[in-house]
N, C-alpha and C positions, 0 to 999 in steps of 0.2 A: 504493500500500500504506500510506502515513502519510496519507492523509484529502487531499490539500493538492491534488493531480490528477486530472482526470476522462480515461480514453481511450474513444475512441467511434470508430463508423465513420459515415461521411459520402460521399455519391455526388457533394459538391461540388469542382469543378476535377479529375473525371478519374475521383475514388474514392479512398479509401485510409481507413488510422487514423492519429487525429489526438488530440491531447492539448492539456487547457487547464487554466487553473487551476481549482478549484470553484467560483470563482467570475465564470466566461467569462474569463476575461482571458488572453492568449497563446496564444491557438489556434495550432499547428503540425502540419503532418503531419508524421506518422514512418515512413511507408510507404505508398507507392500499393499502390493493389488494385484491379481490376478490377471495375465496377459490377454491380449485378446480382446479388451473393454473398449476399444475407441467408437465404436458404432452409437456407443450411448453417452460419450464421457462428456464430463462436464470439469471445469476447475476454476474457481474465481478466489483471490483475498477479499477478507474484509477487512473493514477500518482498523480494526481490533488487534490485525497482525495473524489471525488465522487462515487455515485453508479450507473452502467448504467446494467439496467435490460430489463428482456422484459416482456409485459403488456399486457393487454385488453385496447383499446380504449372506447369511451360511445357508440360505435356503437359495440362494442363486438368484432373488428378486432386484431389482434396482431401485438404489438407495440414496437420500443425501446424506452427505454424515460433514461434521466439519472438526477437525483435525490440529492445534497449534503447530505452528510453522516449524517448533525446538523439536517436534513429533511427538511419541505421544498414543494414546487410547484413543483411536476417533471415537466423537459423539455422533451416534444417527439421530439426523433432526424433523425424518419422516417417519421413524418406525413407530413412532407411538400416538396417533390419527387416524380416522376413517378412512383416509387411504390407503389400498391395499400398498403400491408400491410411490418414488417418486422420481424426477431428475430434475438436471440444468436448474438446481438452486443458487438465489444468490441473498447473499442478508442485505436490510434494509441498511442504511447510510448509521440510525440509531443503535443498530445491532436488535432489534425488538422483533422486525419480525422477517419472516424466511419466504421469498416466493419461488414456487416449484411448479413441476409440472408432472403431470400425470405419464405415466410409462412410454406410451404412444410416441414413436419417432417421429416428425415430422411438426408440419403447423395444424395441427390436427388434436392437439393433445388440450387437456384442461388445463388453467393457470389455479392454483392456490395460492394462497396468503396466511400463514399459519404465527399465531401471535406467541411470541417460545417462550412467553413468561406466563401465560392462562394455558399454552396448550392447544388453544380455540383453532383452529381448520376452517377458512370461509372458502367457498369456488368463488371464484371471483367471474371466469369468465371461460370461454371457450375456443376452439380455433388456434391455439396460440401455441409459439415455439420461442425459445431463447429469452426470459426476461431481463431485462438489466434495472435496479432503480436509476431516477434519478436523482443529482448529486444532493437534493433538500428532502431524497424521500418520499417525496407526496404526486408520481409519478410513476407508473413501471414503464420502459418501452418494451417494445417485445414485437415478431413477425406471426405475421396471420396473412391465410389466403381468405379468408372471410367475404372479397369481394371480388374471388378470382386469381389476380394475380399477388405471389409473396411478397408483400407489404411490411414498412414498418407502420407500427403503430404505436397509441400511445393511450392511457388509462390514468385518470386521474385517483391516488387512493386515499382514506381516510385515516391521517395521521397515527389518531385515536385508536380504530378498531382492524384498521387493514379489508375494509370492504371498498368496495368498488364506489367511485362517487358518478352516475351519468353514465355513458355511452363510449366507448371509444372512438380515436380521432385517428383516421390515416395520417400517417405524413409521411408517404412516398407513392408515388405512381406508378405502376409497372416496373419495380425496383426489379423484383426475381432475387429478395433477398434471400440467403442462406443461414448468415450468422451476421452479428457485426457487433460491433464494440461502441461505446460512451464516452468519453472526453471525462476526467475528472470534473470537470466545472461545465 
């Protein structure tokens, strides 16, 4: 989150994520993981200085769990929700609350908003692949084919509870986005 560390995943010595300076130096892993994952994988920091990825469960389901950067016992931050499985989480800017997505590859899948101090699991919405907050929080962007073609879009959310506030707003055109990234600010 301060520039200074890169985390990546790597299928070298086993599999797992692994963290180095930006500038190669200190390569360590922080947690094995089982090769073979990239179809589903997700990795993002949060503020906080942690890793929150997505995973295989011991029952082989996918998972998000999030992990401190020094390694460590990951925490799964989907396993205990009315969702059977989740991915592609990223924590809010607060640290409060977690948006995921339901198993489903693609823009196709369900968005959640899971508030990790109550526990609470709201759906927020549908259609939707990759979320990112934005930098105050009170935003998710995220891709949806919802009107055809893969689109960003954008969702206003409720500081407070992490529900949905209104209707979503495209802001791209016939992008054919796939993934994409946020700007700190």
């Amino acid at each position: 989150p301060d520039g200074r560390n890169v985390a990546f995943y790597s299928e070298r010595d086993g599999g797992g994520i692994y963290t180095m300076t930006a500038l190669g130096a200190n390569v360590r892993r922080v947690v094995s993981l089982a090769s073979g994952i990239l179809y589903t994988f997700s990795l993002s920091w949060s503020r906080d200085g942690s890793i929150v990825y997505t995973g295989f469960n011991p029952a082989g389901v996918k998972q998000v769990y999030r992990v401190s950067a020094g390694g460590g016992e990951p925490t799964c931050l989907s396993c205990d929700g009315p969702r059977k499985e989740g991915r592609a989480g990223e924590l809010s800017p607060s640290g409060q609350f977690l948006a995921y997505l339901s198993g489903q590859v693609g823009p196709r899948a369900m968005l959640f908003v899971k508030d990790l101090s109550s526990g609470h699991v709201t759906d927020v919405l549908n259609q939707a692949d990759w979320p990112h907050w934005s930098a105050d929080g009170r935003r998710l962007t995220f891709i949806s084919d919802r009107d055809g073609q893969q689109d960003l879009w954008e969702l206003e959310i409720d500081a407070r509870t992490g529900s949905a506030l209104g209707q979503p707003r495209r802001l791209t055109s016939a992008l054919a986005a796939t993934t994409f990234a946020l700007s700190p600010d």
